[in-house]
MDTraj code that builds the backbone (N, CA, C; nanometers):
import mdtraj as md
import numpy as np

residues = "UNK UNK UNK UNK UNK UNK UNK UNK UNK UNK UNK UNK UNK UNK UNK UNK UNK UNK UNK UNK UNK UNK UNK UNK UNK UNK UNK UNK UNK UNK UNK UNK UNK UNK UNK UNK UNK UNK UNK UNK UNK UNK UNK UNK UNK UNK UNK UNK UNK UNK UNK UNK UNK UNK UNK UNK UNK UNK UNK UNK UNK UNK".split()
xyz = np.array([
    [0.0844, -0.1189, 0.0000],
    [0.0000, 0.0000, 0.0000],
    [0.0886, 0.1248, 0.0000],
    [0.0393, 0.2618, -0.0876],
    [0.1057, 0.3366, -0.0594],
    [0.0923, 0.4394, 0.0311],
    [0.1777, 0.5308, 0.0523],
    [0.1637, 0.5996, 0.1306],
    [0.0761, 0.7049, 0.1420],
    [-0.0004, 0.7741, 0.2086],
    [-0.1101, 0.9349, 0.2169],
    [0.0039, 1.0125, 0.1105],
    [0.1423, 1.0399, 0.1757],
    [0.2115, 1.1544, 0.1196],
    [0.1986, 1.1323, -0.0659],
    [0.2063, 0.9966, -0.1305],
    [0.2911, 0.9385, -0.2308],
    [0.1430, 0.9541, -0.2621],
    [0.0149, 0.9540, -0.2281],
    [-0.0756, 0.9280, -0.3207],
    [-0.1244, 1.0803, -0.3054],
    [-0.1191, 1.1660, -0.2473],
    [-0.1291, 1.3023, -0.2555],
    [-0.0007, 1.3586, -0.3844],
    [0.0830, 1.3271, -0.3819],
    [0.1755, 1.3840, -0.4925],
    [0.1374, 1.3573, -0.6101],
    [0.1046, 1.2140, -0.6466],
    [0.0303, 1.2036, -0.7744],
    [-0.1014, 1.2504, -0.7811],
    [-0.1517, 1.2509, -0.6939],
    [-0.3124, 1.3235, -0.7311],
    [-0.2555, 1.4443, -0.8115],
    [-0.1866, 1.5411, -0.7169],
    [-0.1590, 1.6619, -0.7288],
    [-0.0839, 1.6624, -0.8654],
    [-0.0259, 1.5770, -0.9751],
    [0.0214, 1.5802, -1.0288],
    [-0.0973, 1.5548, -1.1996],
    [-0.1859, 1.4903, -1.1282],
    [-0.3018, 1.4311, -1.2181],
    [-0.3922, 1.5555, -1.2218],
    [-0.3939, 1.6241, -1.1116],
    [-0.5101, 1.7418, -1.1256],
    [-0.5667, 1.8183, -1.2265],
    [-0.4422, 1.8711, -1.2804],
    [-0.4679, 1.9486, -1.4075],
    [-0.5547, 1.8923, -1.5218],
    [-0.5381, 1.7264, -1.5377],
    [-0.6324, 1.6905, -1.6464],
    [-0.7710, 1.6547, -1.5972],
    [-0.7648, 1.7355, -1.4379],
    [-0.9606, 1.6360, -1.4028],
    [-1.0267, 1.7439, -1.3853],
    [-0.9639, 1.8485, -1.3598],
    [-1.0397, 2.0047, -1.3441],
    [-1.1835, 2.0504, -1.4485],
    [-1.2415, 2.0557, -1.3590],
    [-1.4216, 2.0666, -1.3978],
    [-1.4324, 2.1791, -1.4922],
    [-1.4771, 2.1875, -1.5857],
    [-1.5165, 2.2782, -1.7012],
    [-1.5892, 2.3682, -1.6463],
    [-1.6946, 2.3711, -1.4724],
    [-1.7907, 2.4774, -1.4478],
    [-1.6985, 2.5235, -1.3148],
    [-1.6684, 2.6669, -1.3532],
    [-1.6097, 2.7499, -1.2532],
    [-1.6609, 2.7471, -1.1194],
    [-1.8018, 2.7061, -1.1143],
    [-1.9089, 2.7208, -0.9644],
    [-1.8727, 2.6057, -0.9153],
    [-1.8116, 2.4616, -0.9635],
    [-1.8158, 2.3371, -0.8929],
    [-1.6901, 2.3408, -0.7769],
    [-1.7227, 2.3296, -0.6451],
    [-1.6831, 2.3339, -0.5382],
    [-1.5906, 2.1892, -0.4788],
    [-1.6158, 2.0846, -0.5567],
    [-1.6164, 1.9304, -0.4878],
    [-1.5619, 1.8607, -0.6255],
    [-1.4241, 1.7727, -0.6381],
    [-1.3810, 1.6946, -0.7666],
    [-1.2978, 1.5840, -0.6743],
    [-1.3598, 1.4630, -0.7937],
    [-1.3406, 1.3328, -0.6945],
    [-1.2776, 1.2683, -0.8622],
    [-1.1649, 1.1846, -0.8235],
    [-1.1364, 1.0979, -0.9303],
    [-1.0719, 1.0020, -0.9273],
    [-1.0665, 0.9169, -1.0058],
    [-1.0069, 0.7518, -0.9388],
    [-0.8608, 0.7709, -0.9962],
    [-0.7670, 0.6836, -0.9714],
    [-0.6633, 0.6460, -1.0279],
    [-0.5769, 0.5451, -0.9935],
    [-0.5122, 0.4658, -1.1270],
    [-0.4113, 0.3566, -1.0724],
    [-0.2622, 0.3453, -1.0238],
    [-0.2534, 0.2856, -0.9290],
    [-0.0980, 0.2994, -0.8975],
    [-0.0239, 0.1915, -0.9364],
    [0.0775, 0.1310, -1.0001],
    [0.1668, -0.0009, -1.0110],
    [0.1660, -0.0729, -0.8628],
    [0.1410, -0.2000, -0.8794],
    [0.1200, -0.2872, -0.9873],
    [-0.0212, -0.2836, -1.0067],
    [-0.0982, -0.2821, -0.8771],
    [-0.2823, -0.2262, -0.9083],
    [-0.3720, -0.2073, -0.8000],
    [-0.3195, -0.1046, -0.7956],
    [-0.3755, -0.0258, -0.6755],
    [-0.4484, 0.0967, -0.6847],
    [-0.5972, 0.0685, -0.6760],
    [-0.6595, 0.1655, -0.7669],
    [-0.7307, 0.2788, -0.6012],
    [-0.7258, 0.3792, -0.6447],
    [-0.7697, 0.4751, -0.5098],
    [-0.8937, 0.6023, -0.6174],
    [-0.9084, 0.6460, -0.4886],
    [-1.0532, 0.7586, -0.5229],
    [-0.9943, 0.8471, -0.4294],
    [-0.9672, 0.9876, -0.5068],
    [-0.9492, 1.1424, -0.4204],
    [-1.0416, 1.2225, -0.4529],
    [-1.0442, 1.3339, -0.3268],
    [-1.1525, 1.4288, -0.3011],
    [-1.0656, 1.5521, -0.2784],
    [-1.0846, 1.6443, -0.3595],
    [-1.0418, 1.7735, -0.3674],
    [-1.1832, 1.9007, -0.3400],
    [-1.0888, 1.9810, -0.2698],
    [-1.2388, 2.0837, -0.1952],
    [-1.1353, 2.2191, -0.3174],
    [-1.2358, 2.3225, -0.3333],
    [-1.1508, 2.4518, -0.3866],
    [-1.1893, 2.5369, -0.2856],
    [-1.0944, 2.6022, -0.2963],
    [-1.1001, 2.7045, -0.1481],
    [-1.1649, 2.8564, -0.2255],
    [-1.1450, 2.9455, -0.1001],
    [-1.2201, 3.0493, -0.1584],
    [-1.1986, 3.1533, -0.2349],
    [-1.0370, 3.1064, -0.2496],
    [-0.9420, 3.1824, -0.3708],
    [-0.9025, 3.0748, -0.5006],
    [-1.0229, 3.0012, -0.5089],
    [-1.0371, 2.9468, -0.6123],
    [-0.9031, 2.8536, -0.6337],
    [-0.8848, 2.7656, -0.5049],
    [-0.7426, 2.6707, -0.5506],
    [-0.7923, 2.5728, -0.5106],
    [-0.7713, 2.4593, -0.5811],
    [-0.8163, 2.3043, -0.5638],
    [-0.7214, 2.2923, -0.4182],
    [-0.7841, 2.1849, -0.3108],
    [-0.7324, 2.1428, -0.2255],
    [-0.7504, 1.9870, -0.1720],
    [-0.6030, 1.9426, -0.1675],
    [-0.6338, 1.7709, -0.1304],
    [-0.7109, 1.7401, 0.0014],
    [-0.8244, 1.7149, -0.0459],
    [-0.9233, 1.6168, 0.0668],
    [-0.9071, 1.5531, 0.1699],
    [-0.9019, 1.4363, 0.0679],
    [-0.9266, 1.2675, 0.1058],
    [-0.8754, 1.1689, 0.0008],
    [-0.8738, 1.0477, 0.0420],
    [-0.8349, 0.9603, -0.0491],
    [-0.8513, 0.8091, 0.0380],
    [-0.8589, 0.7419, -0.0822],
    [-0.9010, 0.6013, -0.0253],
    [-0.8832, 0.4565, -0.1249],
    [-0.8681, 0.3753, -0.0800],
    [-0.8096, 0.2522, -0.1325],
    [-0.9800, 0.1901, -0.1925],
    [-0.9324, 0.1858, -0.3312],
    [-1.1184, 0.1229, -0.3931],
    [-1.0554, -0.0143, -0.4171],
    [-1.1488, -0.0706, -0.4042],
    [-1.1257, -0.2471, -0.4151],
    [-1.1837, -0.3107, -0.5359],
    [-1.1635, -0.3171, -0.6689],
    [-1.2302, -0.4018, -0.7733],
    [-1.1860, -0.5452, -0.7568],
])
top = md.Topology()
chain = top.add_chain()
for i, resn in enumerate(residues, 1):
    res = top.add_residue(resn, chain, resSeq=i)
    for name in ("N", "CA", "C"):
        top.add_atom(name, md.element.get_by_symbol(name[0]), res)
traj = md.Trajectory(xyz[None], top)
């Protein structure tokens, strides 16, 4: 399993391509895989100067 820090860096690194097309959306959640298959779900809040901020995150089980 990886680490909070290690799966916050890649979120943060993935962000740019999940960013919501409607300026008003407050809440962005998106899955992603880690090697060898470790698939997780993050929750980003935007603050009130309009900057995405890391949530949450969590280990999804397929």
């Amino acid at each position: 399993m990886h680490t909070e820090a290690h799966i916050k860096m890649v979120a943060d690194t993935l962000l740019p391509g999940f960013l919501p097309k409607d300026p008003n959306e407050k809440n962005l959640v998106f899955h992603f895989t880690l090697p060898p298959n470790e698939n997780y779900k993050v929750s980003y809040l935007k603050t009130a100067k309009n900057e995405w901020v890391f949530s949450s995150s969590e280990k999804v089980e397929r």
